[in-house]
SETORSE-391206 format. One record per residue (C-alpha): x, y, z. Coordinates in steps of 0.25 Angstrom, whole numbers, padded with zeros to 4 digits, always signed. Layout:
XYZ
...
***
This chain:
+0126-0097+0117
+0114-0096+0127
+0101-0091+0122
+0086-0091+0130
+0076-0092+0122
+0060-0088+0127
+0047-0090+0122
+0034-0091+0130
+0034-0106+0129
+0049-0111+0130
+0062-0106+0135
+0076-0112+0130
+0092-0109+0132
+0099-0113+0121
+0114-0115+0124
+0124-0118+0110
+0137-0117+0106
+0142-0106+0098
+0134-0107+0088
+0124-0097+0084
+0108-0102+0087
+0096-0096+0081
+0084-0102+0086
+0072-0103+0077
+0062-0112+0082
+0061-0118+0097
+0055-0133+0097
+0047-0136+0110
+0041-0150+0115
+0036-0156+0126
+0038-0171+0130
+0032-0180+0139
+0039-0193+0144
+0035-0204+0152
+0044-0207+0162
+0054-0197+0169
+0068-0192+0159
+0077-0181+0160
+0083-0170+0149
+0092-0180+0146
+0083-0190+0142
+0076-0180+0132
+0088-0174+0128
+0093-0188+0124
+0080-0192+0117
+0078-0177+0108
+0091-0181+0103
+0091-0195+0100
+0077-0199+0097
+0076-0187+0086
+0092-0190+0080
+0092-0196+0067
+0077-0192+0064
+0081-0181+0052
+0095-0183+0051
+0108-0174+0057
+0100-0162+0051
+0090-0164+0062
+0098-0171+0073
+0096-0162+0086
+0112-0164+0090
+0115-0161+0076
+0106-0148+0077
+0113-0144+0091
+0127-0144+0087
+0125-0135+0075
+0116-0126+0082
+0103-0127+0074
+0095-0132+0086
+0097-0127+0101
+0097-0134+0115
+0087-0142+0118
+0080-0139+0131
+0072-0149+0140
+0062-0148+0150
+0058-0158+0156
+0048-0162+0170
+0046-0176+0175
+0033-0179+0183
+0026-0193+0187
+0035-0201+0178
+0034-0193+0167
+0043-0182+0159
+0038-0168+0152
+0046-0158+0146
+0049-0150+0134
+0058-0151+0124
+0064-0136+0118
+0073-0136+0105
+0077-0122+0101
+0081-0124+0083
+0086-0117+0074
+0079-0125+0061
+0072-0122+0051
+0058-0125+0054
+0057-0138+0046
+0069-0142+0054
+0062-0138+0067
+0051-0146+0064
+0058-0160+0062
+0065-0155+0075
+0052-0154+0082
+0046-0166+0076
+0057-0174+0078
+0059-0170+0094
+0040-0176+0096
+0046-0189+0089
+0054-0192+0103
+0047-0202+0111
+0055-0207+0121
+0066-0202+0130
+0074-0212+0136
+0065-0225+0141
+0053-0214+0142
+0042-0213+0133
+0039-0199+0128
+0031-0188+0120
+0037-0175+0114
+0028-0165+0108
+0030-0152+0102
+0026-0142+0108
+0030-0130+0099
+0040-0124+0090
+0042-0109+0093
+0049-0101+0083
+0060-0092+0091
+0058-0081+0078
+0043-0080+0079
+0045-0076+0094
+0057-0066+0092
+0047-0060+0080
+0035-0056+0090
+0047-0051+0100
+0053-0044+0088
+0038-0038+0087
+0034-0036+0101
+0046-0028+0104
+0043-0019+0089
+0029-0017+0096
+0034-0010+0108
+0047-0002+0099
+0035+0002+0091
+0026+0006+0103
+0037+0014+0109
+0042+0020+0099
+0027+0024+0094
+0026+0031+0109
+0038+0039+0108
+0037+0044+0095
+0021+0047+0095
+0022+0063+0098
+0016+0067+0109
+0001+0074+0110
+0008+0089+0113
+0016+0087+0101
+0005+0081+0091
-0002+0097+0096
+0012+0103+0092
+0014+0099+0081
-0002+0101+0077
-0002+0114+0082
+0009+0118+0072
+0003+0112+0062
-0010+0121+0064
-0001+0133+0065
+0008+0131+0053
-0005+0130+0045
-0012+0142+0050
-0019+0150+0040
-0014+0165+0036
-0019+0178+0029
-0012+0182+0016
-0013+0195+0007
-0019+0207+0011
-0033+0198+0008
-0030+0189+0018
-0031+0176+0012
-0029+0163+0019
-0014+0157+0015
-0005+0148+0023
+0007+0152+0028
+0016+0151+0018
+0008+0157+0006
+0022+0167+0007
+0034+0160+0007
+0030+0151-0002
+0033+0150-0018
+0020+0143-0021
+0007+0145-0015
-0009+0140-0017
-0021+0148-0018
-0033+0141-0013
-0049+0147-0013
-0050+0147+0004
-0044+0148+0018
-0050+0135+0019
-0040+0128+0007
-0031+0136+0013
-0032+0127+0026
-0034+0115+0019
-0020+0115+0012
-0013+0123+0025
-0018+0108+0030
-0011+0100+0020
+0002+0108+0023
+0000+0119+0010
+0003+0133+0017
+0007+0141+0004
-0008+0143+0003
-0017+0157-0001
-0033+0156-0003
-0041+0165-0013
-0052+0168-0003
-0061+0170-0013
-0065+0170-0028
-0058+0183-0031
-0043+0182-0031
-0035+0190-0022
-0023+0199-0025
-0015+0192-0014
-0017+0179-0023
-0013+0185-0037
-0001+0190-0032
+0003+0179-0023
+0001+0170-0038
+0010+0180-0046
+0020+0178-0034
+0019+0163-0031
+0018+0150-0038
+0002+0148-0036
-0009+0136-0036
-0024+0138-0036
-0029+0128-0028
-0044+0127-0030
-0056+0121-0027
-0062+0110-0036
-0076+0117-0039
-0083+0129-0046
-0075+0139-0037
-0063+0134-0039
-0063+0134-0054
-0067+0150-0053
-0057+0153-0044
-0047+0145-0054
-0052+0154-0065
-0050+0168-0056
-0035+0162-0053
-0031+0161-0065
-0035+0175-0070
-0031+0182-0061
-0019+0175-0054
-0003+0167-0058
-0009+0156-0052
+0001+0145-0057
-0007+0130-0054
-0021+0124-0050
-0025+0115-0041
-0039+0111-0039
-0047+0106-0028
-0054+0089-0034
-0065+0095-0040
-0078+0098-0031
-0067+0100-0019
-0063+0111-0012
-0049+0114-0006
-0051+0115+0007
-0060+0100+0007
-0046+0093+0002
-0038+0083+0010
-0022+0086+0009
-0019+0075-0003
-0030+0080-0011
-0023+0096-0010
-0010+0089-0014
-0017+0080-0024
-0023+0094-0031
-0011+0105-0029
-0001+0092-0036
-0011+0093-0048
-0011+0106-0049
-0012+0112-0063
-0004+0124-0069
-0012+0135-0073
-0007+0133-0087
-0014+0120-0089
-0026+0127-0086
-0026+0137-0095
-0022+0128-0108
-0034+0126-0115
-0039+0110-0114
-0035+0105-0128
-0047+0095-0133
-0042+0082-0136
-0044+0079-0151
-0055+0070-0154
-0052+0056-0163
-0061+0055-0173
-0066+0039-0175
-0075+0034-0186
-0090+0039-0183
-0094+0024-0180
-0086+0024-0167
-0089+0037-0165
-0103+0035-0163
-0102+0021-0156
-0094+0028-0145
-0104+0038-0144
-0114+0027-0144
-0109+0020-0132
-0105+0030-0120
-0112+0027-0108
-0116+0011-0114
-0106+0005-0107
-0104-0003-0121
-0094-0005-0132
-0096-0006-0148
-0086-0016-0156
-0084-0011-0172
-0078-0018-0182
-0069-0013-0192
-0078-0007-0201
-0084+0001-0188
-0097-0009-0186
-0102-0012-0173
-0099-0027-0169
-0104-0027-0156
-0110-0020-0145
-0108-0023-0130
-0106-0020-0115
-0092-0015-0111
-0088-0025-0103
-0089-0035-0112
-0082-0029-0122
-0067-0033-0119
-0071-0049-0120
-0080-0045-0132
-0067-0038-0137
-0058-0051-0137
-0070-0060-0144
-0074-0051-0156
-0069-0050-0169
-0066-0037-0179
-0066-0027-0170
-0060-0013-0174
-0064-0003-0163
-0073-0005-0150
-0080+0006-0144
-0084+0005-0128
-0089+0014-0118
-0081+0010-0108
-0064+0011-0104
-0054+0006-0114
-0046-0004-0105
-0033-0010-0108
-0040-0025-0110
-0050-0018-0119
-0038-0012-0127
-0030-0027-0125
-0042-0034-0132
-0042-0025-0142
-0027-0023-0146
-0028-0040-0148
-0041-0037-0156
-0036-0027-0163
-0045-0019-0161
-0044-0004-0166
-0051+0006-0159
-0057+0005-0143
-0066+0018-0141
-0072+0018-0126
-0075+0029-0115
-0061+0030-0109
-0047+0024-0111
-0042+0017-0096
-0029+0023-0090
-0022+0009-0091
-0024+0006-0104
-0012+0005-0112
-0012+0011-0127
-0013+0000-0138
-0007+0003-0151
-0016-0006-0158
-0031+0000-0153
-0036+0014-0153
-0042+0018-0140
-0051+0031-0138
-0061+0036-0131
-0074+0042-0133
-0070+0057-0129
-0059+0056-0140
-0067+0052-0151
-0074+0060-0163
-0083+0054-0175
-0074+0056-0186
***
């Protein structure tokens, strides 16, 4: 086989036998000689001066017939009695391998009676140059392709422009209210307070919208609630919450969905309008009367030193019998906690974490009263954990 290689630097034929080549790595030196020698001359002292050095694994005949190393190309140039040239020895070795190759080639000093010099120049790696090729020409298919699939500016307008009139505002009802286009054909729709919500989710893509248009609710609405399955969706303020209590009294309005509170509708970004119409409520679960949580009632001792301590920033230890052991700041108390002796219930204002809960499930501690219980901490079946709010003087 035949096969040109090019690089900025160097250019080499490599001519072999049947074999198949894959070159790696290209070893160039340059030698000077004193005294005026021919290729064969430096042909003959690569191959002899370095045989032997490592062994067959290494000897550049040996490398040739099996294929692992290439032809080696000379160029040489005499001048004034002197010889200079480079030496090029396309391998494909492991770099190690290359290396000892390379060293081995500056170790030549004479070729034939003349005294010379070899020096490496470089060794190039063929794969590092076929990888910024690779990426050169993955620059340009990217750059064309960007070009021809960027729409033009005609069709960006188009497409813009339909857009706008898809999501033009209609009238509805013999009132007139501002709804989307598809407030008709669809199953379900959403009431909202103003034309200007109204825009605001027509923007997002929602087009099975209707607006109140005032605090009084119009006939159009109640009958559009008896007839489709309906969600309120109001603003998070004062009007908000009387228009929610009108709905309901006077409407089927099925769910609720409600603005962050002190926002308004028409002031919220597309992923907030999905945030609140996925959390929407049913009606139902608004009209269940809030059960209050049933209070535990706690010995009057700890009742009163968690009253004593909101705001302190400060835990109480108690002993057994419900006496005060100590007193100190909150962040001290989890390397207090593994110190101290004869402790049956601490009381903190602060969070119940899972080391406070670790320190005192090897304590054996009984109760942890504090402000709040953190989300990530795991339930003991040793400790009791409770919080202020849930606690009653017994």
């Amino acid at each position: 086989m035949k096969l040109t290689l090019t690089n900025q630097n160097w250019r080499c034929t490599l001519t072999g036998s049947s074999q198949t080549f894959t070159i790696k790595y290209v070893i160039e030196a340059k030698f000077e000689i004193e005294g005026v020698v021919e290729k064969p001359d430096v042909i003959g002292a690569v191959f002899g001066q370095t045989e032997g050095l490592f062994g067959p694994e290494l000897d550049l005949r040996e490398l040739q017939k099996s294929g692992r190393i290439g032809r080696i190309e000379i160029e040489l140039h005499s001048k004034q009695d002197k010889t200079t040239g480079t030496i090029t020895i396309p391998t494909s070795l492991d770099r190690v391998s290359t290396a000892l190759l390379a060293a081995s080639i500056e170790s030549i000093n004479r070729v034939g009676p003349c005294a010379a010099k070899v020096t490496l120049e470089k060794i190039a790696d063929i794969r590092e140059a076929r990888r910024k090729v690779i990426i050169d020409r993955a620059k340009d298919i990217l750059h064309k392709w960007t070009i021809e699939s960027m729409p033009s500016v005609d069709e960006v307008f188009k497409e813009v422009a339909e857009t706008l009139k898809v999501a033009k505002v209609e009238k509805y009802g013999s009132e007139e209210l501002s709804a989307g286009p598809e407030i008709t054909s669809s199953k379900e729709i959403i009431v909202v307070e103003g034309r200007a919500d109204v825009i605001n989710l027509m923007r997002c893509g929602l087009l099975n919208i209707i607006a109140l248009e005032g605090a009084k609710v119009p006939e159009t609405i109640k009958k559009l609630c008896k007839e489709k399955e309906t969600t309120a969706f109001l603003d998070g303020d004062r009007g908000g919450d009387l228009i929610l209590k009108e709905l309901l009294q006077v409407t089927d309005v099925k769910h609720i969905a409600r603005a962050p509170r002190g926002k308004e509708v028409e002031e919220l970004n597309c992923k907030e309008i999905f945030e609140a119409l996925e959390t929407r409520v049913p009606v139902e679960e608004l009209s269940k009367p809030k059960r209050e949580k049933q209070k535990i009632e706690v010995p009057k001792e700890i009742f009163q030193a968690a009253k004593g301590l909101e705001g302190s920033f400060e835990a109480v230890l108690l002993n057994e019998k419900l006496e005060q052991i100590e007193r100190l700041p909150v962040n001290q108390l989890a390397e207090k906690l593994q110190q101290v002796e004869g402790v049956d219930t601490v009381v903190f204002d602060g969070i119940i974490t899972q080391r406070i809960v670790d320190v005192a499930s090897e304590k054996q501690i009984k109760n942890i009263v504090a402000s709040r219980v953190s989300d990530a901490v795991k339930p003991p079946l040793n400790v009791q954990l409770l919080t202020f709010p849930d606690i009653a003087e017994s």
